[in-house]
N, C-alpha and C positions, 0 to 999 in steps of 0.2 A: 713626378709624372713619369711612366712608363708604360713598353705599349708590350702586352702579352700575344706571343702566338703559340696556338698549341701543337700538339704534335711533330714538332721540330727539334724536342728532346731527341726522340728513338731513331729518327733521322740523321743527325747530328753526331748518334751516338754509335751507329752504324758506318756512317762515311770516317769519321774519327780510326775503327778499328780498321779499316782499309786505308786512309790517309798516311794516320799516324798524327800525334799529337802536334807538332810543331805544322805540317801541313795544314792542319785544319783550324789552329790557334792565324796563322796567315790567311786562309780562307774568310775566318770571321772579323779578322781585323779591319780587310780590305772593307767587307760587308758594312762592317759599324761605321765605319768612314764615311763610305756613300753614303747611308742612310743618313747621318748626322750634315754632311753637307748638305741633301735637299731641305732636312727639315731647317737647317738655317737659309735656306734662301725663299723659304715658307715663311721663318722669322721675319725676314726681313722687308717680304712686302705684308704682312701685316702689321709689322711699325711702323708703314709708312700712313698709314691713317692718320695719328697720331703725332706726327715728327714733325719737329720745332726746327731744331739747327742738325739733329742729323747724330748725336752723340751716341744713343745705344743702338744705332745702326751699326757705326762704324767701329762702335768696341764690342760684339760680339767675337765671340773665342772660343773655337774647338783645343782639346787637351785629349788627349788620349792618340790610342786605346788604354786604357789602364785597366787592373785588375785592381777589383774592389770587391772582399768579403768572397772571390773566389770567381768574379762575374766579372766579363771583362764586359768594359763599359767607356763609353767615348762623353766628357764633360763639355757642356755650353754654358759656359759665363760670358759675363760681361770683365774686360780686363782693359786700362787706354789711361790716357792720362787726363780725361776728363771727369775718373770715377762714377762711372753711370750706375756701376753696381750697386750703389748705394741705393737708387729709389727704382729700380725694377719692379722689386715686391710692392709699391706705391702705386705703380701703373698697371700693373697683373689685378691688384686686388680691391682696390683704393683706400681713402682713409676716415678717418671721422667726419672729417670737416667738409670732405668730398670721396663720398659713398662711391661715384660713379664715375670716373676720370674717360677721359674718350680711348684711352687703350685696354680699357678693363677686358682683361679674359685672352688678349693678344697672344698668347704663348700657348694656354690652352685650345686654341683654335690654331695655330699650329699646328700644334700635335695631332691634333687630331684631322686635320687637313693634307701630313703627310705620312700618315697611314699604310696608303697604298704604296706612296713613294719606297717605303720602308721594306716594306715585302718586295718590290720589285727590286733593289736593289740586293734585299738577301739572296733572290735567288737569281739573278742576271752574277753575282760572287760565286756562288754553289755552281752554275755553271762553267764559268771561268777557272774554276780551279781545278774541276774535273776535266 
């Protein structure tokens, strides 16, 4: 899952040749950050529909910024010692035997619930850095 905005290439690519590569590599970092925080706390109340004793709440985990294939990109797993990462894909999608689980679609409705959050934070960064 990822969220496309357009015209922020030539933007980007603009502010870059006036920044300078390391300025705006820290510019987008900050940015992914934000953004990845609200959409986990967007995670987070909508697991709470769902939540038993509270396990993929509390093992939710940002990793990044990393660069991956040239893109930098901020990771949300599941990481704790109670291995929740294992049935996520269970509760996202459900399974044979239960087509329909009561968090089906949770992460998806995230994403897409912090959208705006996403933009507002790229550019509240793009501000800050100028």
């Amino acid at each position: 899952m990822s969220v496309k905005i357009r015209g922020l290439d030539k933007v980007l690519n603009q502010l870059e040749q006036k920044l300078g590569e390391q300025a705006m590599q820290r510019i987008s970092d900050k940015a992914l950050m934000d953004a990845a925080k609200e959409f986990v706390r967007t995670l987070r109340v909508e697991f709470e529909s769902f939540r038993d004793k509270g396990g993929s709440i509390e093992e939710i985990t940002l990793k990044g910024p990393v660069t991956i294939n040239r893109i930098r990109t901020v990771i949300v797993h599941w990481r704790g010692p109670k291995g929740r990462y294992r049935i996520i894909h269970l509760n996202e999608w459900g399974t044979v035997k239960n087509p329909s689980p009561r968090g089906k679609g949770a992460i998806a409705r995230a994403m897409k619930n912090s959208e705006k959050a996403f933009r507002q934070a790229v550019r509240n960064a793009l501000k800050e850095g100028l």
